[in-house]
N, C-alpha and C positions, 0 to 999 in steps of 0.2 A: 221149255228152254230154261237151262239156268240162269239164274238168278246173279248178276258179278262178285257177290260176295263169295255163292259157289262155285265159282269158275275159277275165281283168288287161291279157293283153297284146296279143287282138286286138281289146279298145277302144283300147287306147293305137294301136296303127298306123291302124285307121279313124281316129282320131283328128288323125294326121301325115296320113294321108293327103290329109283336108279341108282342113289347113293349106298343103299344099301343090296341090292338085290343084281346090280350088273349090267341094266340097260343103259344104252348108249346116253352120253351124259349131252345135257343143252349144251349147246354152243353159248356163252355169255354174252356174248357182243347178241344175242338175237332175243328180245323179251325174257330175261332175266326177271324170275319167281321171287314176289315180294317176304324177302327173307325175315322182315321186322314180325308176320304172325308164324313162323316158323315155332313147333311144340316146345323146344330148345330154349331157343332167343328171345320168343317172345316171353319170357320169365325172366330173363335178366333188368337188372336195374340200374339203369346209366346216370349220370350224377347231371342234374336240369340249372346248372350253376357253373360261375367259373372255378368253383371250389374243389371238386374234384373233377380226379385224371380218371379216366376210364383208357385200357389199354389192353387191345385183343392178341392174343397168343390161341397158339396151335397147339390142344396137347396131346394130338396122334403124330405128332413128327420130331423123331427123335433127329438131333440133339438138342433140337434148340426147347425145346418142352422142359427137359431136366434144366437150361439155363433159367426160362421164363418161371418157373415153379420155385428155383431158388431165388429170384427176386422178389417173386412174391411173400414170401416171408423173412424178405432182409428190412427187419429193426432200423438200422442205420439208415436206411431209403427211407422208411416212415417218419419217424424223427429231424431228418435233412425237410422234408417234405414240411411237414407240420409246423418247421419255421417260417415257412411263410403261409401256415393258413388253409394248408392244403391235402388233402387225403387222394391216397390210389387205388384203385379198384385194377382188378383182370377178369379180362372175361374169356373164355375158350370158343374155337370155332374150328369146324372141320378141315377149312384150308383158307388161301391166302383170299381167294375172292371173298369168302364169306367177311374176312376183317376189312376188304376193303368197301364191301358194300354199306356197312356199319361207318366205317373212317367218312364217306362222301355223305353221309347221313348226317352228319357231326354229332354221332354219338357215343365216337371214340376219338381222343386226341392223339394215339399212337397204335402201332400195331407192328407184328411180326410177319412179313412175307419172304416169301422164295424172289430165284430171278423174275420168273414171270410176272407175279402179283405186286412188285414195288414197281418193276417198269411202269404196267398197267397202273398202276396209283400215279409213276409219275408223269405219264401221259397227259393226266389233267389236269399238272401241274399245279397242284394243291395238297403235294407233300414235301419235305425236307426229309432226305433219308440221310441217317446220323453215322450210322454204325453196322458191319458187318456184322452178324449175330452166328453164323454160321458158313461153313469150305468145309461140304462134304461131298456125296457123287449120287449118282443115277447109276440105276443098276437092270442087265439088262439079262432076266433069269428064262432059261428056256427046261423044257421036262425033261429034257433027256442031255446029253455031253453032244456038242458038236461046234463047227468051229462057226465064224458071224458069216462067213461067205457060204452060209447053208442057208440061209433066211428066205431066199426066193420058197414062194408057196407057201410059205408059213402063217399063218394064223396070229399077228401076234397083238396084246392088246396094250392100250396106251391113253395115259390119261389127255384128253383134246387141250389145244392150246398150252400145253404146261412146258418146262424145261426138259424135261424125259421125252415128250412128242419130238419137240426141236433138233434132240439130239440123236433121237432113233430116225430121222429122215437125213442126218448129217452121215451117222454112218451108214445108212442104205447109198448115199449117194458113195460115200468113199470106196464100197466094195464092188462100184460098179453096174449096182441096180438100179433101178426103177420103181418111186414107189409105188406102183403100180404091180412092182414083180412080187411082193407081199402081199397078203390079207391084214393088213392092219382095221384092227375092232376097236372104237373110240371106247373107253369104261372107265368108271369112275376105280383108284384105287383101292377101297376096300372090297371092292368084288371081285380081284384078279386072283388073290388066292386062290379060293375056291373054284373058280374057272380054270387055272392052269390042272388041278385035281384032279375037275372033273372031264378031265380030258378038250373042254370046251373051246380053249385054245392050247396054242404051243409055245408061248413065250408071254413074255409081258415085263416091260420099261416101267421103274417107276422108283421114287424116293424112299428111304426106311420110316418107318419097319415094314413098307410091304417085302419088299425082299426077304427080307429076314424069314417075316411069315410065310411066304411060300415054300421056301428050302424045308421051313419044317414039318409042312405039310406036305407037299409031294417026294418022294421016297428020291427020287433018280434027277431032281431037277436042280440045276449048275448054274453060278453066275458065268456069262462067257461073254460078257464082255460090260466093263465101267466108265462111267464119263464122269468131269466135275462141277459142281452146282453150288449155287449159294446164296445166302438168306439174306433179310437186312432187319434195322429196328428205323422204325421209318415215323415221322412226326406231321399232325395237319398242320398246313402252315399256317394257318390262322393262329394257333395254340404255340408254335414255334418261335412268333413273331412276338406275341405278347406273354409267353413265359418261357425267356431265355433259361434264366437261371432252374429253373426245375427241369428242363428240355435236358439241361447237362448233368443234375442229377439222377435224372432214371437212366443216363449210358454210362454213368460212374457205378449203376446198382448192375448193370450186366455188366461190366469192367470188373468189380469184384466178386460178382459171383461165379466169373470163368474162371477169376485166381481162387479161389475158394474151393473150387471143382475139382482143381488140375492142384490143388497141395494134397492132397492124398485118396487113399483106396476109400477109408471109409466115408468122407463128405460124397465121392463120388456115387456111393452105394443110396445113402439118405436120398442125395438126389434124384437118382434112380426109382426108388419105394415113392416118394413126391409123384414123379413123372406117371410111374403106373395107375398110381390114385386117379390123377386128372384123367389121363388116356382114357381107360375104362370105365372112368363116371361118363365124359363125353358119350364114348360108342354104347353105351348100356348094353356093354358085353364086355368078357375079358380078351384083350385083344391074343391072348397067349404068350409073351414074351417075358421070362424070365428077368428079373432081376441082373442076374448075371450075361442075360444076353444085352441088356440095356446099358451095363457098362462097357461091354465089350463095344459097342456102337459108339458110345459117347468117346470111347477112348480114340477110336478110329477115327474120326473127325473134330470133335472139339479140343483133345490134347492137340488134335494135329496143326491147330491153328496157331499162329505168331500170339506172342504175350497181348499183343494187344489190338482190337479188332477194329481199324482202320483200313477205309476205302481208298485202294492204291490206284496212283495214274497209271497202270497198267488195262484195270477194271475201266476208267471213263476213257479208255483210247478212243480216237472215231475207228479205229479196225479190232475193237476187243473184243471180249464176248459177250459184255453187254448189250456193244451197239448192232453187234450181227445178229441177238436175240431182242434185241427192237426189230426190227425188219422183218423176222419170224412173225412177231404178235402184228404186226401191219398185212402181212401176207395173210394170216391167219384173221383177218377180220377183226382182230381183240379191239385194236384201237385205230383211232382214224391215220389213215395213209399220210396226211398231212404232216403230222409227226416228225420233226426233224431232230436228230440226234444233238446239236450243240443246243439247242433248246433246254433238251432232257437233260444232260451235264448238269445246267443253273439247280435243277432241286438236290444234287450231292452236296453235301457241305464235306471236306475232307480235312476239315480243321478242327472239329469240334472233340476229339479222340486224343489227339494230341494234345490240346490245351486242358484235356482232364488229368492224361499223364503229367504234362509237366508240373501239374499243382494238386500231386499225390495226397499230400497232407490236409491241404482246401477240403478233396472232395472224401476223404478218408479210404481211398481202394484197400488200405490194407486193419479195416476194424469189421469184424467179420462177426456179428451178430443174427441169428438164424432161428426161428422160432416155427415149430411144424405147426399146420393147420388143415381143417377139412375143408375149408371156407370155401370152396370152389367155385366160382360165381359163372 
């Protein structure tokens, strides 16, 4: 029999292994793999003080990786910080659970997630989400051209519990199917590629750059059809609560560095080279995506956003798409049933974005000092 230490850690590699190789991924909500001796993670060093910010970012998901990568070497944030005492740290993580299983740890005081993975955080109700970080789409690429009302029998693969699952069971139901009238394969996103290739399925839902990458790996395969998605910068509320004033300076350092982003070709391009850095140290591989396709991405979503990235009462309606993708994650097991939407509301703050703008000069949005680094923690 094993021993629990080797039971620890040959979940954790099945674990890597599905993330890397295409097997059906855990369900989270069911014994979730102790991600702290992960090869990765367990090498980063989180700050044992209130002195420093430790703050997890994604840098295989574009746009918001070329945002979090230009914060990380915004001057002006360091400096703003160090007035009161204080240093920031970034750490990378594959996706949003991984920052949340760190954030409930308390060994980050912020982190960047999609819909699903802030809902999920705010479920526990022991975050404050600040700021929109990203309004971009799920994309839904099949190997060959045909229209969405062909999907019955298809094969298609889908990352579990995520915003793309949600929405690829929204549009099954709108064309009249049954998700039953599909072969949907749970997979973790960096295996779809290579599965749509290899013939292995026939389609596959999921957030960039997987899209990207599959179009240019398989010769004939087509997006045919998009939904919209979105990210947040999300805070523990313990760290929220006792440091207001830095809480509003690191969404003054994503405030300027979307304007920074979006004043011209060339910052977009740096940011870019940044982003690829991170990405590919992460996957310890190069993920394939040009430079030029990385702006062309960024351009499509993060120019596409409003000057300034505040959480609209549109977003916390009780019938928006957040609270209909609460009810997915309850259905889907993520989080307990219990869960009531005007609950979840209390962790939005939708003022804090605003009161950076109106006191532009306070938080300096427009002193744009940018210093490159490999430091990639």
């Amino acid at each position: 029999m094993l021993a629990p230490t080797s039971v620890v850690i040959a979940v954790v590699i099945a674990y890597f292994c599905g993330w890397f190789a295409g097997s059906k991924p855990q369900n989270p909500a069911i014994s979730p793999p102790d991600l702290s001796i992960d090869p990765v993670y367990s090498k980063y060093k989180f700050g044992r003080d209130d002195s420093v910010i430790d703050i997890g970012v994604q840098p295989i998901w574009i746009p918001t990786n070329i945002i979090s990568e230009t914060m990380k070497r915004d001057r002006t944030l360091i400096a703003a910080l160090a007035e009161d005492g204080l240093t920031v740290r970034f750490h990378g993580f594959r996706k949003g659970a991984d920052v949340n299983f760190f954030l409930a740890r308390g060994d980050l005081e912020a982190g960047v997630g999609g819909d699903m993975p802030a809902l999920s955080a705010v479920a526990k109700s022991n975050v404050l989400v600040a700021a929109v970080i990203q309004r971009g789409s799920c994309s839904l690429v099949a190997s060959r051209q045909m229209l969405t009302t062909d999907l019955a029998g298809l094969r298609i693969a889908y990352p579990f519990g995520s915003v793309s699952h949600y929405r690829l069971l929204r549009l099954i139901s709108s064309i009249g199917l049954k998700e039953s009238d599909a072969d949907l394969v749970a997979m973790d996103v960096s295996a779809m590629p290579d599965a749509l290739n290899q013939g292995r399925i026939d389609a596959l839902t999921a957030w960039e750059p997987t899209p990207t990458i599959a179009l240019k790996q398989c010769k004939n395969a087509v997006i045919i059809h998009q939904s919209r998605s979105s990210g947040y910068l999300y805070f523990s509320r313990s760290f929220a609560q006792k440091r207001p004033g830095a809480l509003r300076k690191i969404v003054a350092a994503q405030i300027r560095a979307m304007k920074w982003l979006r004043a011209n070709s060339d910052n977009l391009r740096t940011g870019s080279r940044w982003a690829i850095r991170s990405g590919d140290a992460l996957a310890g591989r190069k993920l394939g995506l040009s430079e030029a396709e990385y702006v062309n991405l960024a351009r499509r979503d993060l120019l596409g956003m409003t000057s300034y990235p505040e959480i609209t009462a549109r977003e916390l309606s009780p019938h928006g798409p957040l609270a209909r993708e609460l009810e997915f994650l309850k259905e889907a097991s993520q989080i307990p049933a219990s869960v009531k939407w005007e609950d979840a509301i209390t962790c939005f703050d939708v003022s804090i974005v605003g009161e950076i703008v109106q006191n532009q000069q306070k938080y300096k949005l427009n002193v744009f000092d940018y210093g490159d680094s490999t430091d990639d923690r």
